[in-house]
C-alpha positions as CSV (number, residue, x, y, z in Angstrom):
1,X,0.0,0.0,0.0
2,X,1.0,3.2,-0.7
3,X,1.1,6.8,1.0
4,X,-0.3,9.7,-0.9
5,X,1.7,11.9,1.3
6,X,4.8,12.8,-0.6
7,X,4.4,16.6,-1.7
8,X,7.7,17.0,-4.1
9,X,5.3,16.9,-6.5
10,X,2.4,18.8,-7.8
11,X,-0.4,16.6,-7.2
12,X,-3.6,17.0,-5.1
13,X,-5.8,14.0,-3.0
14,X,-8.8,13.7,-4.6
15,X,-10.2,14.9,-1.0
16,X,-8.4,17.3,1.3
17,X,-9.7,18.7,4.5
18,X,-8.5,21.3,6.9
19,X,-10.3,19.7,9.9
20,X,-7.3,17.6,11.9
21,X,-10.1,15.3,12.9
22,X,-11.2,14.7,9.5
23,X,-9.9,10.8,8.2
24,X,-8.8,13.5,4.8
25,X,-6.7,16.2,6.5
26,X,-2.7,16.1,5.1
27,X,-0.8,18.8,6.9
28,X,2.2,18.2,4.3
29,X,-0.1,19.1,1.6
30,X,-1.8,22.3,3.5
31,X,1.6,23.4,4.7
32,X,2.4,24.3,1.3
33,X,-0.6,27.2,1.8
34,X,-3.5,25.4,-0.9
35,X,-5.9,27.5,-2.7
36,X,-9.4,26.5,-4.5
37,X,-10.8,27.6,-7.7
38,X,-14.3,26.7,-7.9
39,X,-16.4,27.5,-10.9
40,X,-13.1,29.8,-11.9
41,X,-13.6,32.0,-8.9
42,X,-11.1,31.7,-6.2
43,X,-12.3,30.8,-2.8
44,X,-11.1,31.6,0.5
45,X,-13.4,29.8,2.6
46,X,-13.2,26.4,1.6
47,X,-13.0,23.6,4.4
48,X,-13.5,20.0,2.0
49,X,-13.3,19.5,-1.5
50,X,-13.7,16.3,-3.7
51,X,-12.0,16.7,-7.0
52,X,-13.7,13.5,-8.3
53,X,-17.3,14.1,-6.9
54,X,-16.8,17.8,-8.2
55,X,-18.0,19.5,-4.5
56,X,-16.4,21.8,-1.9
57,X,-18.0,22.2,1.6
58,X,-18.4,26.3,2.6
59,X,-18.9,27.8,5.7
60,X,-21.7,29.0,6.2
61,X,-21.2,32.6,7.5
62,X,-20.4,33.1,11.4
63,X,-22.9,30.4,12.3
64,X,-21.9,27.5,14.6
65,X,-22.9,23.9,15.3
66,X,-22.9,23.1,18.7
67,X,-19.6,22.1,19.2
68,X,-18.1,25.6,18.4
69,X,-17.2,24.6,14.6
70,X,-18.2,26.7,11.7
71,X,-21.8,24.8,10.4
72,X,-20.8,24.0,6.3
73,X,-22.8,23.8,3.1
74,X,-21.8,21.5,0.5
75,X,-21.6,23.0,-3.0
76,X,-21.4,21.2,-6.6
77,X,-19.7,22.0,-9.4
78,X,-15.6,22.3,-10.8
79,X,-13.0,21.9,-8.3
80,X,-9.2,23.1,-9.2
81,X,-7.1,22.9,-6.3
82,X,-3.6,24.9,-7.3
83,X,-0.5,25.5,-4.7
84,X,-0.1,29.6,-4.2
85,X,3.8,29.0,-3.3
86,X,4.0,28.1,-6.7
87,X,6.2,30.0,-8.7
């Protein structure tokens, strides 16, 4: 089995999450400062996406579930994930 964890190159997981909890967070990958196109406007709010499903989960404004975290709406459409360090 291999480990998708190796970031000398430019590829993505086809899910990435920034939750630490979450079975899809990679801290190698989000240490490298990720940002998300989605339907060719940049978003800066982004806590999931699914490049194969084609969906990225939003916050929802300030609100909060009861556990303190920000409630999230899942969204459809294109996903491009891109690395801003990238020169």
């Amino acid at each position: 089995m291999s480990d998708d964890n190796d970031t000398t190159n430019d590829q993505f997981p086809d899910r990435l999450s920034i939750d630490p909890k979450s079975p899809y967070y990679n801290e190698a990958i989000l240490s490298r400062d990720v940002g998300i196109r989605f339907k060719g406007a940049e978003k800066t709010n982004v806590e999931e996406y699914c490049i194969s499903e084609g969906w990225v989960r939003v916050t929802a404004g300030n609100a909060k579930d009861r556990y303190g975290n920000p409630l999230t709406i899942k969204v459809h459409g294109p996903v491009e994930p891109y690395f801003r360090d990238k020169k």
